[in-house]
C-alpha positions as CSV (number, residue, x, y, z in Angstrom):
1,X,-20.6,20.1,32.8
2,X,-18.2,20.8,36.0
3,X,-17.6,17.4,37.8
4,X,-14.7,16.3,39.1
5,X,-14.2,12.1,37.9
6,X,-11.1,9.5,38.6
7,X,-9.6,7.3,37.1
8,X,-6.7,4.7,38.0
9,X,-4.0,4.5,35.2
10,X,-0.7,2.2,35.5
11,X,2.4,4.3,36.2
12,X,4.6,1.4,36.7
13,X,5.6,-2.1,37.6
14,X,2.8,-2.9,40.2
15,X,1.8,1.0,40.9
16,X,-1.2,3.1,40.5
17,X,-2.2,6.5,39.9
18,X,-5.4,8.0,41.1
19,X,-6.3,11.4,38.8
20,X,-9.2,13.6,38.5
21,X,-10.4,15.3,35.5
22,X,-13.5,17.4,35.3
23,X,-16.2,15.6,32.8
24,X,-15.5,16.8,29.1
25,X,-17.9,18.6,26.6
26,X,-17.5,15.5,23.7
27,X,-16.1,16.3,20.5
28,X,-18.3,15.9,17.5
29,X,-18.9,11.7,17.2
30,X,-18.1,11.4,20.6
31,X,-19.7,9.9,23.6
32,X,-19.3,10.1,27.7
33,X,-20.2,7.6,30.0
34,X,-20.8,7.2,33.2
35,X,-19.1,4.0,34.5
36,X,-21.3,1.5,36.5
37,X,-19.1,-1.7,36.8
38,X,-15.7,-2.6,35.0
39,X,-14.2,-6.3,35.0
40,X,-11.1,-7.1,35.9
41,X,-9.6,-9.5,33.3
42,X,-6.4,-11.4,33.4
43,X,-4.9,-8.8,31.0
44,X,-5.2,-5.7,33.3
45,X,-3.8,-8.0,35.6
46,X,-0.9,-8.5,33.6
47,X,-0.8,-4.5,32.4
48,X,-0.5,-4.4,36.4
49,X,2.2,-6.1,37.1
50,X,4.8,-5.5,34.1
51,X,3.8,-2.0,34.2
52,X,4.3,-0.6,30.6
53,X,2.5,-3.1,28.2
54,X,-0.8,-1.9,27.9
55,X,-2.2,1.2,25.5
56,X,-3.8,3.5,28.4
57,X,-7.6,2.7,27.0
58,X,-7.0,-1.0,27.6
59,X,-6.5,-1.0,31.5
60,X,-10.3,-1.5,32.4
61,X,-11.9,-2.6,28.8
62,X,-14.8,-4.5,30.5
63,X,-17.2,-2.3,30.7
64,X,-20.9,-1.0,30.7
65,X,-22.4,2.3,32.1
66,X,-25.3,4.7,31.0
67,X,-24.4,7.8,28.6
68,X,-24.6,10.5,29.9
69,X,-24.0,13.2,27.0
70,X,-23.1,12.9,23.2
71,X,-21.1,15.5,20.9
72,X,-22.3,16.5,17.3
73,X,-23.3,13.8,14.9
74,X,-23.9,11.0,17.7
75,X,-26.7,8.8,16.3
76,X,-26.5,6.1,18.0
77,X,-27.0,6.8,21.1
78,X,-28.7,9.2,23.6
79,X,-28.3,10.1,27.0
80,X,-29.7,7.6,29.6
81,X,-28.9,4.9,27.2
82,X,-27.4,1.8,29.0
83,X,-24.3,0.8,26.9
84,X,-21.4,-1.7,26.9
85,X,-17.7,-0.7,25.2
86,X,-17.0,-2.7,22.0
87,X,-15.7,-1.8,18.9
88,X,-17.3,-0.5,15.6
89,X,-18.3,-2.0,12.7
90,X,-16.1,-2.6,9.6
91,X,-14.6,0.9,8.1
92,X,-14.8,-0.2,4.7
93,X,-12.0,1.7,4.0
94,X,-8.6,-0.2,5.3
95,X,-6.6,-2.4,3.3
96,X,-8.0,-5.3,4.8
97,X,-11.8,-4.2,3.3
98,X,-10.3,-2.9,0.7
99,X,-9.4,-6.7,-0.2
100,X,-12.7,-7.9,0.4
101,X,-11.5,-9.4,4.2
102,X,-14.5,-6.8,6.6
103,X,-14.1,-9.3,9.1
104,X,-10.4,-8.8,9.7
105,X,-11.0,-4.7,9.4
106,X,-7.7,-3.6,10.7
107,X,-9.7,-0.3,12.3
108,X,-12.0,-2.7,14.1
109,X,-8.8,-4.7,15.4
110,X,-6.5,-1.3,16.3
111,X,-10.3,-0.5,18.5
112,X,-10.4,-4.0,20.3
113,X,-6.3,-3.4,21.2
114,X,-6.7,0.1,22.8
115,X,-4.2,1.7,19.9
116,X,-6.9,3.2,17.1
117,X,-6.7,7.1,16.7
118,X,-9.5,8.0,18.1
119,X,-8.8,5.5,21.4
120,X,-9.5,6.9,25.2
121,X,-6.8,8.6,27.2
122,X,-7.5,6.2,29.7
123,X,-10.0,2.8,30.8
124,X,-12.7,2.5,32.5
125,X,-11.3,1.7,35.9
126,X,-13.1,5.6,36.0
127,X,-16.0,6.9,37.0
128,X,-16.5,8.4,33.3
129,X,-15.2,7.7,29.9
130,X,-15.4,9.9,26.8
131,X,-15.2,7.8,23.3
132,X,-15.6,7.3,20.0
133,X,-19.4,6.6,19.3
134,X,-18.1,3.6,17.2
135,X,-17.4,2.1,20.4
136,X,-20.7,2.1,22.6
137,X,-23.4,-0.5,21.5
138,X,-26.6,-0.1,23.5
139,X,-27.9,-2.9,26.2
140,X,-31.2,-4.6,26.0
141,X,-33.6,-4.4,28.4
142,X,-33.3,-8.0,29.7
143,X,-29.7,-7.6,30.5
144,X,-29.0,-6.6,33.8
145,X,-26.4,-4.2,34.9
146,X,-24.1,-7.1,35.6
147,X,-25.1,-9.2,33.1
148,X,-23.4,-6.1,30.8
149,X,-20.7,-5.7,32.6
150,X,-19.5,-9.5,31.6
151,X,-20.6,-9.1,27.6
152,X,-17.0,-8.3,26.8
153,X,-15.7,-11.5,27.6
154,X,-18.2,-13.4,26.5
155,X,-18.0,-11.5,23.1
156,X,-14.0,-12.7,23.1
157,X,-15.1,-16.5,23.7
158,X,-18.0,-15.9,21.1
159,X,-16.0,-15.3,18.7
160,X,-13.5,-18.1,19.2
161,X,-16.7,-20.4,19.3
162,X,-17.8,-18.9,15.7
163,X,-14.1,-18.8,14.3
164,X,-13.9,-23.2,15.1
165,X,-16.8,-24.1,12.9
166,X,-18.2,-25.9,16.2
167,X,-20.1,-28.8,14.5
168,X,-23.7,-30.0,15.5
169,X,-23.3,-33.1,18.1
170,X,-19.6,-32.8,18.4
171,X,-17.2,-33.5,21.5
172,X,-15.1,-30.3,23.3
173,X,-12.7,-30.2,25.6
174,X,-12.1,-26.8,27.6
175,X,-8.9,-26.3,29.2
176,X,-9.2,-24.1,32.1
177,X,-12.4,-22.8,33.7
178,X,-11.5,-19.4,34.9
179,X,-14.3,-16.3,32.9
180,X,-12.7,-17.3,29.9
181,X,-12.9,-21.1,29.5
182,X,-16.8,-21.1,31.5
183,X,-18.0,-18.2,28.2
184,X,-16.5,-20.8,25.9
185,X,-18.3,-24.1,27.1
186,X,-21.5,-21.3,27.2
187,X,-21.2,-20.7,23.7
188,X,-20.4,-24.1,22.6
189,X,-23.2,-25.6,24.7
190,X,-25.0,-22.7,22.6
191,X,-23.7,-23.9,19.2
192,X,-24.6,-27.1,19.0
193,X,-21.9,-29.0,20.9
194,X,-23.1,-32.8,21.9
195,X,-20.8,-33.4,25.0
196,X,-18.2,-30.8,27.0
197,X,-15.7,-32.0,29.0
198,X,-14.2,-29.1,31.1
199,X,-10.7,-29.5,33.2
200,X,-9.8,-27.1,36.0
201,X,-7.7,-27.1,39.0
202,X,-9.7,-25.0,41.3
203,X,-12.1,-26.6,43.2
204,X,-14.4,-23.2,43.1
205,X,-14.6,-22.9,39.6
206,X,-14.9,-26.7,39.2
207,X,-18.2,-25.8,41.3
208,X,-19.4,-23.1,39.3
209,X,-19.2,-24.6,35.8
210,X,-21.1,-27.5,37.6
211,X,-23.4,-24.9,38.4
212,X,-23.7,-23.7,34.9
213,X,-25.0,-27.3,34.0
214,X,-21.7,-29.2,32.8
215,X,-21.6,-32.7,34.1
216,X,-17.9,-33.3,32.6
217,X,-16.4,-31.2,34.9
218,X,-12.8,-33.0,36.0
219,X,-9.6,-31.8,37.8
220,X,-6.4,-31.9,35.4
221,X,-5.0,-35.2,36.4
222,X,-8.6,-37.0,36.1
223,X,-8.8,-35.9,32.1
224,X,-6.7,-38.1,30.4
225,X,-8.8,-41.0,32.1
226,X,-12.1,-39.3,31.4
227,X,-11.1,-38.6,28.0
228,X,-10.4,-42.7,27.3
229,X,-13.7,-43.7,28.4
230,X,-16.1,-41.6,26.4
231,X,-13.8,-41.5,23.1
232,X,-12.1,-45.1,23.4
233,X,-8.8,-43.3,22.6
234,X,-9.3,-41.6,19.8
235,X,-9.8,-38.0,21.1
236,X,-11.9,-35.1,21.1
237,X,-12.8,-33.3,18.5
238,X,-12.0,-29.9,19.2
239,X,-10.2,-28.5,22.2
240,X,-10.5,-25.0,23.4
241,X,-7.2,-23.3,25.3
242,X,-7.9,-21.1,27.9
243,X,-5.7,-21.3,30.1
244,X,-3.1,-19.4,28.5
245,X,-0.2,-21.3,30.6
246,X,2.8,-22.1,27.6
247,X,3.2,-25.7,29.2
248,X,-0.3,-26.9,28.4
249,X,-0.1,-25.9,24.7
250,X,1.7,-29.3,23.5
251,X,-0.7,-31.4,25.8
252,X,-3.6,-29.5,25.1
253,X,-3.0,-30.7,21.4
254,X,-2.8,-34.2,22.2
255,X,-5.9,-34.0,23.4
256,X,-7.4,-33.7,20.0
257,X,-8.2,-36.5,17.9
258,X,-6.6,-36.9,14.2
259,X,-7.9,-34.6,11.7
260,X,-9.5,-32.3,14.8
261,X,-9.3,-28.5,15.6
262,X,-7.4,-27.1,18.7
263,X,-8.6,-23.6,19.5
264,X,-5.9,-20.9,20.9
265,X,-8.0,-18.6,23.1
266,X,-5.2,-18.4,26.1
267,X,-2.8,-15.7,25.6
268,X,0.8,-17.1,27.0
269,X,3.4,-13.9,27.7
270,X,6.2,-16.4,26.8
271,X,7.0,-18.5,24.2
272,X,5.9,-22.4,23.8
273,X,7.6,-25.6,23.0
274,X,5.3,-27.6,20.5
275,X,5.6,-31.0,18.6
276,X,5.9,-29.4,15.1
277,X,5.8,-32.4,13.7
278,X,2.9,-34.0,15.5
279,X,0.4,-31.8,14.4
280,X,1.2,-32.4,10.9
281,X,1.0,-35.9,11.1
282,X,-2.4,-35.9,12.6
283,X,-3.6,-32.9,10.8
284,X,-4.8,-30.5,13.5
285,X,-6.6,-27.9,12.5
286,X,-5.6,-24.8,14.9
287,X,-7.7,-21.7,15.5
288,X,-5.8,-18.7,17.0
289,X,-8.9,-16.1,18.2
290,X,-8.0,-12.2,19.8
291,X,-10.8,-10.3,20.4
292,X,-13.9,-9.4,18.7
293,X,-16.2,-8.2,15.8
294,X,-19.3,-5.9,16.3
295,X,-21.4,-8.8,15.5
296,X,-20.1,-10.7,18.1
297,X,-21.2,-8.4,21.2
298,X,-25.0,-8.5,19.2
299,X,-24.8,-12.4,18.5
300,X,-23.8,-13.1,22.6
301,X,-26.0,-10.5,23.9
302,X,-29.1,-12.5,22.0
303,X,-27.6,-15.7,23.6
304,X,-28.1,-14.1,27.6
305,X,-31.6,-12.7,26.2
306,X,-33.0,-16.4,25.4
307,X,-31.0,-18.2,28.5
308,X,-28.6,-19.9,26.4
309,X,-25.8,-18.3,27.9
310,X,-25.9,-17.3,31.8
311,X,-23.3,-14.5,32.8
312,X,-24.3,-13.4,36.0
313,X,-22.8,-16.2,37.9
314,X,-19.4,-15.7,37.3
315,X,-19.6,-12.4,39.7
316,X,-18.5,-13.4,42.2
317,X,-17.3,-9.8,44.1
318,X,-17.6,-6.2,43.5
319,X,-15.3,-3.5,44.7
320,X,-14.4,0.4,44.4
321,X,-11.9,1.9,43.1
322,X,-9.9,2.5,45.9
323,X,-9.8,-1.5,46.4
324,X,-8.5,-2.4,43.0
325,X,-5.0,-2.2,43.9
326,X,-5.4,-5.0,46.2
327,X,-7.1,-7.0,44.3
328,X,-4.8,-7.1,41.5
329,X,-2.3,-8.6,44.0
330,X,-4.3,-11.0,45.2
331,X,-5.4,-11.5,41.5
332,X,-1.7,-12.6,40.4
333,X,-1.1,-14.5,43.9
334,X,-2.8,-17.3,41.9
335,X,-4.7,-18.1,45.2
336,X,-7.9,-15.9,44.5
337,X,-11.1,-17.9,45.0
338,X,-12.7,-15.2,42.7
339,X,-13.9,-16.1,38.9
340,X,-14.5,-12.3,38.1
341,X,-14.5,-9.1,39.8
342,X,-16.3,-5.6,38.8
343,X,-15.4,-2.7,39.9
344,X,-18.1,-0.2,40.9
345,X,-16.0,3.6,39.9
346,X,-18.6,5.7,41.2
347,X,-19.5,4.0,44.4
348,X,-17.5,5.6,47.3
349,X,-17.5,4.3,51.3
């Protein structure tokens, strides 16, 4: 293999660098991939504009593409197989297996944060990627290309759905209807929830969850009222934060009803002010949920295979690499219209 590939890497507060590299021969366990979309999340967004806070495989970790070779010992995979980038399954090995916790396996967790040692020198804002087999998990045939493209984030709200025990026939609030919050009334709707209420400022995303089938769908001033009518007062119970802004935190919880479960899926960069003491007294449950387990990317994917959860329409624009730049400022302007961008690597002109 001779060709040249790019890739876009942070190099500082609101800069990128364009390199080339010619396509690897992969090590022994080792996979590359030719890039056909990668998301842009709120995080790369953030990696973006601090410039230093991001491991270099976590700028463009949304991904899906088609393999293109594999090293010694692959068995997972073969070339031409369509694949997304997730993590591997537990090690069995770490101190958190070794204690009998395989869900929390710290090598599965250092893999979904970009910092394990066998992590990419870069993400897949590239038009290849060579990793770790552990890290490719293959694509059914009913997905489409997009469809794949959008499994990592609804792997993340997956598992923030399993970690809050969502009971049969209960009442959820979202907060915030950006990718995040519309994969988490998804796979709610999907678990059993009897009623979702979601709250958004945006207009265009009110639209699209409305499009997804929510009836509840209510700007942020109009949710206190809506909340009163269907629960008389006494609250929902469970609210899901996905917002991530640290003001909502305290008001997010008092959306909850006594002895109810407020779900941290948001990820504020600064600290929040909270009513210690009124979540004791009512006896909130809260959920904190980063990331994602194996069996999470295989439990959603069944989901968009049987039309329980519908990925597709949050695309809402494609662009090359030579584009991202731009749309990473226009990202953080907070007056984007878009719910999520892919970015096509290998698509040029």
């Amino acid at each position: 293999m001779s060709d040249e590939q790019r890739y876009l890497r942070v190099s500082g507060p609101r800069t990128l660098e364009e390199s080339v590299f010619t396509t690897p021969e992969p090590g022994p366990g080792r996979v590359v991939v030719d890039i056909t979309y990668a998301g842009i999340c709120g995080t790369d967004v953030h990696g973006y504009t601090d410039g230093s806070m991001l491991p270099p495989a976590v700028f463009g970790h949304e991904w899906t593409g088609t393999v293109a070779a594999v090293g010694d010992g692959v068995t997972l995979v073969v070339p031409g197989d369509r694949v997304v980038g997730g993590v591997g399954s537990a090690c069995g090995r770490c101190a958190q297996c070794l204690a009998g916790h395989s869900k929390n396996c710290d090598v599965v967790f250092a893999e979904a944060n970009g910092v394990d040692e066998e992590a990419a020198d870069h993400g897949a804002f590239a038009s290849q990627v060579e990793v770790s087999q552990r890290r490719v998990i293959p694509v059914p045939t009913a997905l489409s290309d997009v469809d794949a493209a959008l499994v990592e984030p609804a792997a993340v709200t997956f598992h923030a759905v399993r970690r809050a025990n969502v009971e049969p026939g209960c009442l959820a609030v979202v907060v915030g209807a950006g990718p995040i919050g519309l994969l988490t009334a998804q796979n709610a709707r999907a678990a059993g929830a009897g009623r979702i209420i979601i709250s958004e400022p945006s207009e265009a995303r009110r639209a699209t969850a409305r499009e997804l089938g929510f009836d509840d769908v209510v700007a942020p001033e109009e949710l206190q009222d809506r909340m009163d009518s269907v629960t008389g007062g006494v609250g929902a119970d469970i609210v899901f934060e996905c917002a991530g802004v640290p003001t909502l935190l305290q008001s997010s919880a008092e959306l909850v009803r006594r002895g109810g479960t407020l779900a941290l899926l948001g990820f504020p960069l600064s600290e929040s002010t909270v009513s210690y003491a009124d979540w004791q007294q009512r006896e909130l449950t809260i959920i904190g949920s980063l990331a994602y387990n194996r069996e999470d990317f295989v439990g959603v994917m069944r989901l968009v295979e049987q039309g329980s959860v519908s990925l597709a329409p949050l695309h809402t624009g494609t662009i090359e690499l030579s584009e991202v730049q731009d749309m990473l400022e226009e990202l953080d302007s907070g007056r984007s219209k878009h719910t999520k961008v892919l970015v096509a690597p290998r698509r040029q002109g």
